[in-house]
C-alpha positions in Angstrom: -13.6 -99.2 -25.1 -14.2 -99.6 -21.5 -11.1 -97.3 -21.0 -12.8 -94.2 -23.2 -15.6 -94.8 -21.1 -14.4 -94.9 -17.9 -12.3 -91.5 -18.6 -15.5 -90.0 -20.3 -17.4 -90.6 -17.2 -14.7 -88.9 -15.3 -14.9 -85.9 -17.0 -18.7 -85.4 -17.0 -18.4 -85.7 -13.2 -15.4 -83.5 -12.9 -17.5 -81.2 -14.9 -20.6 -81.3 -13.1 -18.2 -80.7 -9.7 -17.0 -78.0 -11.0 -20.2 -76.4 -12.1 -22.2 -76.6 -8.8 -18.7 -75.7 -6.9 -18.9 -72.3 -9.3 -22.8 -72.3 -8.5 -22.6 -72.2 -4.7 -19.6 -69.5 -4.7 -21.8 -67.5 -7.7 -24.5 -67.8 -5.0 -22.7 -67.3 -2.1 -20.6 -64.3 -3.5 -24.4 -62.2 -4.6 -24.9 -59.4 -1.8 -29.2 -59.8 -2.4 -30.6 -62.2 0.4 -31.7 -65.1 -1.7 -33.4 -68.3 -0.3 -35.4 -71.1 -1.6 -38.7 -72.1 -0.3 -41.1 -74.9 -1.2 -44.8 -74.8 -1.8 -45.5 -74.4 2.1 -42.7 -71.6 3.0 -40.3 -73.8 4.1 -36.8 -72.8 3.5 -34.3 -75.5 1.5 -31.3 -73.6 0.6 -30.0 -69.3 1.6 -26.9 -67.9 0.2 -24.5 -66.3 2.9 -26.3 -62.8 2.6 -29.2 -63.9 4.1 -28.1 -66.1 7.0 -25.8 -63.5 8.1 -28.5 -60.7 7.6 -30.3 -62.8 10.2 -27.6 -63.3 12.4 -27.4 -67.0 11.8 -25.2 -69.8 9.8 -26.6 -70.9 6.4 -27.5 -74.8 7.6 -29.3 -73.7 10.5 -31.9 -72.0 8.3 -33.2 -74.7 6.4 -36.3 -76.1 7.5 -37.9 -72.9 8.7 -40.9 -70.8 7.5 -39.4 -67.7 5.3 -42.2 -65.7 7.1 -40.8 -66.3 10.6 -37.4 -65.7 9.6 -37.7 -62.6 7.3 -40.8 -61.0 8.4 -40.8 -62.3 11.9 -44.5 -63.5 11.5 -46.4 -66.4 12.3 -48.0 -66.6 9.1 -47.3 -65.5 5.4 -48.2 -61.8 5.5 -50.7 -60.4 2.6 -48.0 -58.6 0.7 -46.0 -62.7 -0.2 -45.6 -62.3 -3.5 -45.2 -65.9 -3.5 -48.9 -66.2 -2.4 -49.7 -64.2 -6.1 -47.5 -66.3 -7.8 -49.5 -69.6 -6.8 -52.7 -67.9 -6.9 -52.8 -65.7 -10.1 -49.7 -67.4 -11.6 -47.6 -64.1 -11.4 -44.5 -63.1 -10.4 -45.0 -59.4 -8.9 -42.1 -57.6 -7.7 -42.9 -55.7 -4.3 -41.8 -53.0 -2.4 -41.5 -53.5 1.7 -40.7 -52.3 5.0 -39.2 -55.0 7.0 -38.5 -53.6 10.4 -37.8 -56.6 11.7 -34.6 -56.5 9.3 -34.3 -53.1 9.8 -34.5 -51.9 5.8 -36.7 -51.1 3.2 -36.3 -54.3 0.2 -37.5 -54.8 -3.2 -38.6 -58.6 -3.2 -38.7 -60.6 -6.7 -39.8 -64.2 -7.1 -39.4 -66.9 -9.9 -40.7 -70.2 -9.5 -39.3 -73.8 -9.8 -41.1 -76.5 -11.7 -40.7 -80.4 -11.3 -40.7 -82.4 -14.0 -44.3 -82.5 -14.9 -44.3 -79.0 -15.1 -45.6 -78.4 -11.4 -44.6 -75.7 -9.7 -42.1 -77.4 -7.0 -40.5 -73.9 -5.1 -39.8 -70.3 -5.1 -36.4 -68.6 -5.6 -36.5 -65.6 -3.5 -34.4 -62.5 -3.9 -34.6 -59.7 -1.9 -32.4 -56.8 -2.1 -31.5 -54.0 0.1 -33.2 -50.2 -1.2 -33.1 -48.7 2.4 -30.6 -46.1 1.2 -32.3 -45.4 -2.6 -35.7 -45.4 0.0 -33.7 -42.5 2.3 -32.5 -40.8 -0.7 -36.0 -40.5 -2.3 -37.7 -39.5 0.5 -35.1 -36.6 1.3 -35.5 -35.6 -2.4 -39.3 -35.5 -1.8 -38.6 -33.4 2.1 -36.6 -31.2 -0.3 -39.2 -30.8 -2.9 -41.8 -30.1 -0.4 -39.6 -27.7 1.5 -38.7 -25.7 -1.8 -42.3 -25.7 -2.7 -43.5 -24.1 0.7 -40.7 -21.8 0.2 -42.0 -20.5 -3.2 -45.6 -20.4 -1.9 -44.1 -18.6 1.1 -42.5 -16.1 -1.3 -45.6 -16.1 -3.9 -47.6 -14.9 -1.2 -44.9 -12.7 0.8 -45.1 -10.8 -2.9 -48.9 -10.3 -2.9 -49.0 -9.4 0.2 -46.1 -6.7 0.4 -48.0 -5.1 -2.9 -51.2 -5.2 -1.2 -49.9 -3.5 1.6 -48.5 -0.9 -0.4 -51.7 -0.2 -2.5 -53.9 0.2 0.3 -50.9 2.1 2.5 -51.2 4.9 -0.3 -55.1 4.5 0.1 -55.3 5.2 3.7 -52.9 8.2 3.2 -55.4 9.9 1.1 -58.2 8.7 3.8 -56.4 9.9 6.5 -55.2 13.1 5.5 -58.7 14.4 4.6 -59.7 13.5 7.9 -57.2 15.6 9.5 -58.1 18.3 7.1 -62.1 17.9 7.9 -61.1 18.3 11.6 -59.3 21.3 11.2 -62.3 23.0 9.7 -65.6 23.9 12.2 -67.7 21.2 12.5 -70.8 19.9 14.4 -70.2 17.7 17.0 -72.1 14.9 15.5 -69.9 14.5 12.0 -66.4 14.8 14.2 -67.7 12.1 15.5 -68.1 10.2 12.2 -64.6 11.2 11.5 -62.9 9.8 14.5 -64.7 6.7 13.7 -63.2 6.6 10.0 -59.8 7.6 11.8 -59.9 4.9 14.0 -60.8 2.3 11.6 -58.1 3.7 9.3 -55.8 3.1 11.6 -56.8 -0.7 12.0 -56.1 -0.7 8.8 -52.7 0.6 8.6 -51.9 -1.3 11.3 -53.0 -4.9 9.2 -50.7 -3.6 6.4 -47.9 -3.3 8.8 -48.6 -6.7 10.1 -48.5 -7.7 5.9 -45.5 -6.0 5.5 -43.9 -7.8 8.0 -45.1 -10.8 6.7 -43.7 -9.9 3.2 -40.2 -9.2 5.1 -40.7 -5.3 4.2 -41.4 -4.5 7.2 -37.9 -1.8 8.3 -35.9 -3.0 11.6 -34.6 -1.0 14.4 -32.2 -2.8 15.6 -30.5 -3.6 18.8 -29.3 -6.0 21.5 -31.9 -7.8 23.5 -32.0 -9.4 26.7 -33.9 -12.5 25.9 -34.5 -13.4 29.5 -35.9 -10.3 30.2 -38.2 -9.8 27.5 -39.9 -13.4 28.1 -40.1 -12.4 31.8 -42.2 -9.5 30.7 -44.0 -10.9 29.0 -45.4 -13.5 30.9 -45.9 -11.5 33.6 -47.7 -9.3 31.4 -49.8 -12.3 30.2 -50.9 -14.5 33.1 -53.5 -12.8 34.9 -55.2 -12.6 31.8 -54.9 -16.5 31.2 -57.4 -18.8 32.5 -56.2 -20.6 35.8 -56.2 -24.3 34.3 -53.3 -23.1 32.7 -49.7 -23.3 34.8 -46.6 -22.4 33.7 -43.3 -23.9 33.7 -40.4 -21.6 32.8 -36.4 -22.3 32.4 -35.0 -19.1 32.1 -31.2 -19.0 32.7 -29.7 -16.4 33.4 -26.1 -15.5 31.5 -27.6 -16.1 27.6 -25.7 -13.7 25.3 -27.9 -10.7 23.9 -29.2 -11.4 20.7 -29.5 -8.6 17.4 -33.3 -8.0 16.9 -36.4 -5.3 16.9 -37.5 -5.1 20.0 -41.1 -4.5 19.5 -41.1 -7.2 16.3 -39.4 -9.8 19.1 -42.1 -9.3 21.7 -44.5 -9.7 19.0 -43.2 -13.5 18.3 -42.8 -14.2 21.8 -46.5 -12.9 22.3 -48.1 -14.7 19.7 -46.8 -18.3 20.4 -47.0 -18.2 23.7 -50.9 -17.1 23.1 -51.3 -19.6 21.0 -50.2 -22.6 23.3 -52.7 -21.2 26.2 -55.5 -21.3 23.3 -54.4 -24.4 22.2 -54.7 -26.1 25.7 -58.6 -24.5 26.1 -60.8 -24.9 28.8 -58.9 -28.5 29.7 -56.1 -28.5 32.8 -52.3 -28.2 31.0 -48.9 -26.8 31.1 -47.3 -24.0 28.9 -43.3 -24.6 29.1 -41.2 -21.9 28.5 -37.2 -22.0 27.7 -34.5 -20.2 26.7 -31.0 -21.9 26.0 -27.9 -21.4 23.7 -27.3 -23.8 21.0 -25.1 -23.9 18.1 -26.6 -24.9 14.7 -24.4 -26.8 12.6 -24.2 -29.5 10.0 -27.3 -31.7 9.7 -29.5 -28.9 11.5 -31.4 -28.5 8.4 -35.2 -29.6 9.7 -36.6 -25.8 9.8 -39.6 -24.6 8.3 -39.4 -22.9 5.3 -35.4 -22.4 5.3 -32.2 -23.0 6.2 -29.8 -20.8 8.8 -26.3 -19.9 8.5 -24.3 -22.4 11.0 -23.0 -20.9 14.4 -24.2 -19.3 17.9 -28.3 -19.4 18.4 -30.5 -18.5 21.8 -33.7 -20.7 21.1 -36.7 -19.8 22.8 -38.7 -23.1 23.2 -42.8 -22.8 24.0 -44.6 -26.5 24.2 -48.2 -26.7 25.5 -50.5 -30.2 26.5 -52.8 -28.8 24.3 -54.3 -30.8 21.1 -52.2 -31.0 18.7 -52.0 -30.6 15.1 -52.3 -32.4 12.1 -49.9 -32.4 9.5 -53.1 -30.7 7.2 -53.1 -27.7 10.0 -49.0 -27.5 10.1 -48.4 -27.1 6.6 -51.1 -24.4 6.6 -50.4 -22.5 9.9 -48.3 -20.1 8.0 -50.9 -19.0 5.7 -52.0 -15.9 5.9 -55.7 -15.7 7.5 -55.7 -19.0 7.9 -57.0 -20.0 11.4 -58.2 -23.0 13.5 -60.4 -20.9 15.0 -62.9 -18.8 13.3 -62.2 -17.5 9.5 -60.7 -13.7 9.4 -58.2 -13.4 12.6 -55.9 -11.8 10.8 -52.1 -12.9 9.5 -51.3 -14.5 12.6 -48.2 -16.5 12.2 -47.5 -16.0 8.9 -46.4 -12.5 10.2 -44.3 -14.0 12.9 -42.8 -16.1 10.3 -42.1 -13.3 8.4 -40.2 -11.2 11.7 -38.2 -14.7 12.1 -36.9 -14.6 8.7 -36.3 -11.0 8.7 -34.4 -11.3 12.3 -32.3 -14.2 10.0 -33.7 -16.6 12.8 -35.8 -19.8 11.5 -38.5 -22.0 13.8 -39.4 -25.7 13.8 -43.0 -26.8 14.4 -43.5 -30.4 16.2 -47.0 -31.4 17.0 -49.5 -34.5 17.2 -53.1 -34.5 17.5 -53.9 -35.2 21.1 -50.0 -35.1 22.6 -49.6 -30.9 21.9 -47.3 -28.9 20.1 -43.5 -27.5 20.3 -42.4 -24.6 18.7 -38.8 -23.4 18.7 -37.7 -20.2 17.7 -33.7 -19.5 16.7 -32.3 -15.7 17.3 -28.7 -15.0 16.1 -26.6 -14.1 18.9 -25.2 -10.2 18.8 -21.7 -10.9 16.9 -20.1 -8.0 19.4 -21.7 -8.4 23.0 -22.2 -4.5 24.6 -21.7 -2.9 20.8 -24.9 -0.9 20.3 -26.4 -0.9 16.8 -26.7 2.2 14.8 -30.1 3.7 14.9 -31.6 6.8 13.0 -33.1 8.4 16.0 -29.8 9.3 17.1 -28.8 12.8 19.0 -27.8 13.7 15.3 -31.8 13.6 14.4 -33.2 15.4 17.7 -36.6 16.5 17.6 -36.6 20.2 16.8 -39.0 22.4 18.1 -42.4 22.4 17.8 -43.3 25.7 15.9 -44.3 26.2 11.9 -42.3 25.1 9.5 -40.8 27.5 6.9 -39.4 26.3 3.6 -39.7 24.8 0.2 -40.6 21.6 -0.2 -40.8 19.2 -3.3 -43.4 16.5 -3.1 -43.1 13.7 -5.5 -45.4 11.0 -6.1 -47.2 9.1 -9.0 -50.8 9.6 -7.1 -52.5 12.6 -8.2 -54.3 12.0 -4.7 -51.7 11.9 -3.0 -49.9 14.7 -4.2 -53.2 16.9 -3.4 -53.5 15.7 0.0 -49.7 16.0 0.7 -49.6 19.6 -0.8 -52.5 20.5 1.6 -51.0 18.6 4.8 -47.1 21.1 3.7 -49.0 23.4 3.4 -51.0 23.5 7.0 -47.3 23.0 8.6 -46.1 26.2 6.7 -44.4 24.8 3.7 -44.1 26.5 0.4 -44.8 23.3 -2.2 -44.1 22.0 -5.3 -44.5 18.8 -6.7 -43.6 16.2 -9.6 -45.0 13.3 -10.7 -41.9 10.8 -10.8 -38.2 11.2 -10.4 -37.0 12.3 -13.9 -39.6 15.3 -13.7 -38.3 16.1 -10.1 -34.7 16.3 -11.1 -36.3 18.9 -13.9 -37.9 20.5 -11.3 -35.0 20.7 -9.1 -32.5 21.7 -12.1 -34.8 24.6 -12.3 -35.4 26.4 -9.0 -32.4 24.7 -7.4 -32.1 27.4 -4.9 -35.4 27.8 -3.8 -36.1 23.8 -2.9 -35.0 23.2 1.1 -36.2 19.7 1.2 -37.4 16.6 -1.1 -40.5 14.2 0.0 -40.2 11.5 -2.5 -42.6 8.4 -3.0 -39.9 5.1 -3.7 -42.2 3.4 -6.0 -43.0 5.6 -9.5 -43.0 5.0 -13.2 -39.9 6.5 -15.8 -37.5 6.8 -12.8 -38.0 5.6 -8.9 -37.1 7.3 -5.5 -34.2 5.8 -5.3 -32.7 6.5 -8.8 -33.4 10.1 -8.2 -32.1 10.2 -4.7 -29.0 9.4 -6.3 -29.2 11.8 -9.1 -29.5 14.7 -6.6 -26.7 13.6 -4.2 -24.7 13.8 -7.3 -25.7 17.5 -7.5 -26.5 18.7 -3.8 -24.5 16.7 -0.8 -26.2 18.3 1.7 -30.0 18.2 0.2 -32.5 16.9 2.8 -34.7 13.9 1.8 -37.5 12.0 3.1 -38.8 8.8 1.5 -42.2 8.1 2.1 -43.6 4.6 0.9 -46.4 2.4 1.5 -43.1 0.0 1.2 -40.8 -1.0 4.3 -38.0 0.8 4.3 -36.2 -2.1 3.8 -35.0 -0.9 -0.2 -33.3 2.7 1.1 -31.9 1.3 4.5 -28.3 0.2 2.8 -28.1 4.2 1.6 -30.1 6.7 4.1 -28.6 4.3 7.5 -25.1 6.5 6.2 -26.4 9.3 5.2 -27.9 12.2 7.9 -29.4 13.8 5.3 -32.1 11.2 4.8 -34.6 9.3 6.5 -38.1 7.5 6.3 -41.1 7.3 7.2 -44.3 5.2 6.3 -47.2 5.6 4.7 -50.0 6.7 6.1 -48.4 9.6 7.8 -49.7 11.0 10.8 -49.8 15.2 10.7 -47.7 15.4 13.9 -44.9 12.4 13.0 -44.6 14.2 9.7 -43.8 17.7 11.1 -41.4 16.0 13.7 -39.4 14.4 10.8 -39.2 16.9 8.3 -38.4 19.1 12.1 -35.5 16.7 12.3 -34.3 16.8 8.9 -33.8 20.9 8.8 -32.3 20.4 12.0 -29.8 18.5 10.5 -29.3 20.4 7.3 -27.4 23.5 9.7 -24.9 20.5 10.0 -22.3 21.0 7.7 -21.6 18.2 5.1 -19.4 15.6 5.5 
């Protein structure tokens, strides 16, 4: 009997051995930190994940407050979920930042009761989210970025049909001026009409600037001498600037040429380097101005708005000591009319934003209340240094001489209004006209009286069939036909088919009289070339 016992005995603490063995390497072995802790946030037992998450061995860490060796504190910090747990009786599970550990953890706690049913100490578990944390967060970076994009766009749509609405507008506007001043009239009311010209052209110039913005706006482009044009253009700008500003320039010399518009490039370099002196104001600070090469590649993906293909960059770089933005003001600076100034300056940088994308360039903004802002601004580098860019004004579209025109032109547009003014504008530069409404009754039009019409003007955007369509429905009859696309549009649409085609060009609305005689001047001239 004694025997049974004896071996009974035996096996229950053989049993119990083995059990806590397979508890401490079950504890050990679990990658959370997990420690133990009694009623005053002392620590009695860690697995191995935490002591070497600490940088220490697991029996030098009981004894010590939790606080000072997790959160590195002198005291339990508000956010203890152990602290609910003996106040309220819960158990919360919480979400922190422990610098101090260098991580982002999602801490649980259970409690331990004696055998009265008092709560004796706290099993802590605390496992690692930094990387879910980094994941979220770039999810929420993307979902931000995508939506600025889309707003971006959303307005860049507006804004290019706006442009194009009041373009047509001004056309009609305009012309009748020119009209009323070709007529005999009082002093006093040509007045009145250069006033109405030049506001009109204010005008026309603010839908150029939305076009731009819209990425409408067409390009001539050619290689640029960074350097240079930055050199300009302060030079241009600093007598103007107050004298508590200085400025400090890095300008290297030997930067490859970059592909861009010229005027569109000053326009950027202008603008931002305006708006660092404003931002500084009437206090003492320092514009900085650089130029380097750089090479964007993997990873290079914080830029406003959008990403860039990967490969050679020059990066103009303008920081001022000026005051800063919040984030409230940088996610809005790319609004159109939205200013930190005064309410109605115009577009501002959401046009520069829109040259930038349409130069295939992107910018990053970095700024802080009080500590100034950065800009930087990415221009492709020329993919064939020297190689000039094809341009329309070539020798091949020479200005012809300035004397009456004499031909047959059909004007086509879906504007009643602008089919009378642009009849009475052919007419004054001695042009026989006729006119259609949209391009199906043009190609009727030009099916019948084929050989009297000596040149199309054609609207891009009409109802039934557009400028384009038709333009390709009379190549298809006539090679050698002569057309000009006006639009209140960029020329951005045609550009793929009239850049290879002599025979073709544009020209935005509103026309001036003189720029219109000069193109359609051009366009006979090159009709005497034979076709291709």
């Amino acid at each position: 009997m004694l025997a049974e016992t004896h071996l009974s005995t035996q096996f229950l603490y053989e049993a119990l051995s083995r059990g806590k063995r397979e508890w401490e390497l079950t504890f050990d072995a679990v990658p959370d930190l997990i420690f133990i802790t009694d009623t005053r946030h002392t620590i009695t037992r860690v697995n191995r994940a935490m002591a070497e998450r600490v940088g220490m061995h697991p029996s030098e860490l009981p004894g010590r407050k939790c606080y000072e060796i997790f959160h590195g504190l002198k005291a339990s910090p508000d956010t203890c979920p152990f602290l609910r747990l003996m106040e309220d009786g819960e158990a919360p599970n919480v979400e922190i930042e422990e610098k101090h550990l260098g991580g982002f953890f999602e801490i649980s706690v259970s409690p331990l009761y004696n055998e009265v049913g008092e709560l004796a100490a706290c099993v802590h578990v605390a496992r690692d989210i930094t990387e879910r944390k980094k994941a979220e967060e770039y999810r929420l970076a993307l979902e931000q970025q995508l939506q600025q994009t889309q707003k971006l766009e959303s307005l860049g749509v507006l804004t290019g049909g706006i442009a194009h609405d009041f373009n047509n507008i001004l056309t009609i506007i305009l012309g009748h001026c020119v009209l009323a001043r070709n007529i005999a009239l009082p002093d006093k009311t040509v007045k009145h009409l250069e006033q109405i010209e030049i506001a009109g052209n204010r005008a026309a110039d603010l839908c150029r600037q939305m076009l731009t913005y819209a990425g409408k706006s067409p390009l001539v482009q050619s290689e640029i001498d960074l350097r240079a044009q930055v050199s300009e253009i302060i030079s241009m700008l600093q007598p103007a600037f107050k004298k508590n500003v200085s400025f400090s320039c890095e300008l290297p010399h030997g930067l490859p040429p970059v592909i861009g518009d010229r005027s569109q490039v000053q326009q950027i370099i202008m603008n931002i380097i305006v708006n660092a002196v404003e931002a500084i104001g009437d206090s003492k600070g320092t514009v900085r101005v650089a130029l380097e090469s750089c090479t964007v590649g993997e990873g290079d993906a914080d830029f406003f708005g959008s990403e860039i293909p990967h490969g050679p960059y020059v990066r103009l770089q303008v920081s001022d000591t000026g005051c800063g933005m919040t984030e409230e003001t940088q996610r809005r600076i790319f609004e159109p009319f939205f200013s930190t100034k005064f309410t109605g300056r115009g577009l501002g940088m959401s046009a520069i934003m829109g040259i930038i994308k349409s130069h295939k360039g992107a910018l990053q903004l970095f700024s802080t209340p009080g500590s100034g802002t950065t800009f930087k601004v990415y221009f492709p580098v020329s993919a064939v240094s020297g190689e000039k860019t094809p341009r329309r004004d070539d020798a091949s579209l020479a200005p012809g001489p300035r004397e009456p025109l004499n031909g047959t032109v059909l004007l086509v547009d879906d504007e009643p209004e602008l089919r009378s003014v642009g009849t009475v504008l052919l007419t004054a530069l001695g042009c026989r006209v006729v006119t259609a409404c949209n391009g199906r009754e043009a190609l009727e039009v030009y099916r019948d009286r084929e050989g009297d019409i000596d040149l199309v003007v054609m609207d891009l955007t009409m109802p039934e069939m557009d400028g384009l369509e038709a333009y390709h429905e009379l190549r298809k009859k006539n090679l050698s036909l002569p057309v000009l696309f006006c639009s209140g549009y960029g020329k951005k649409e045609v550009s793929p088919f009239i850049d290879r085609d002599r025979r073709a060009a544009f020209m935005a609305k509103p026309y001036r009289m003189d720029l219109l005689h000069e193109m359609l001047a051009k366009l006979w001239q090159v009709d005497r070339i034979p076709p291709l």
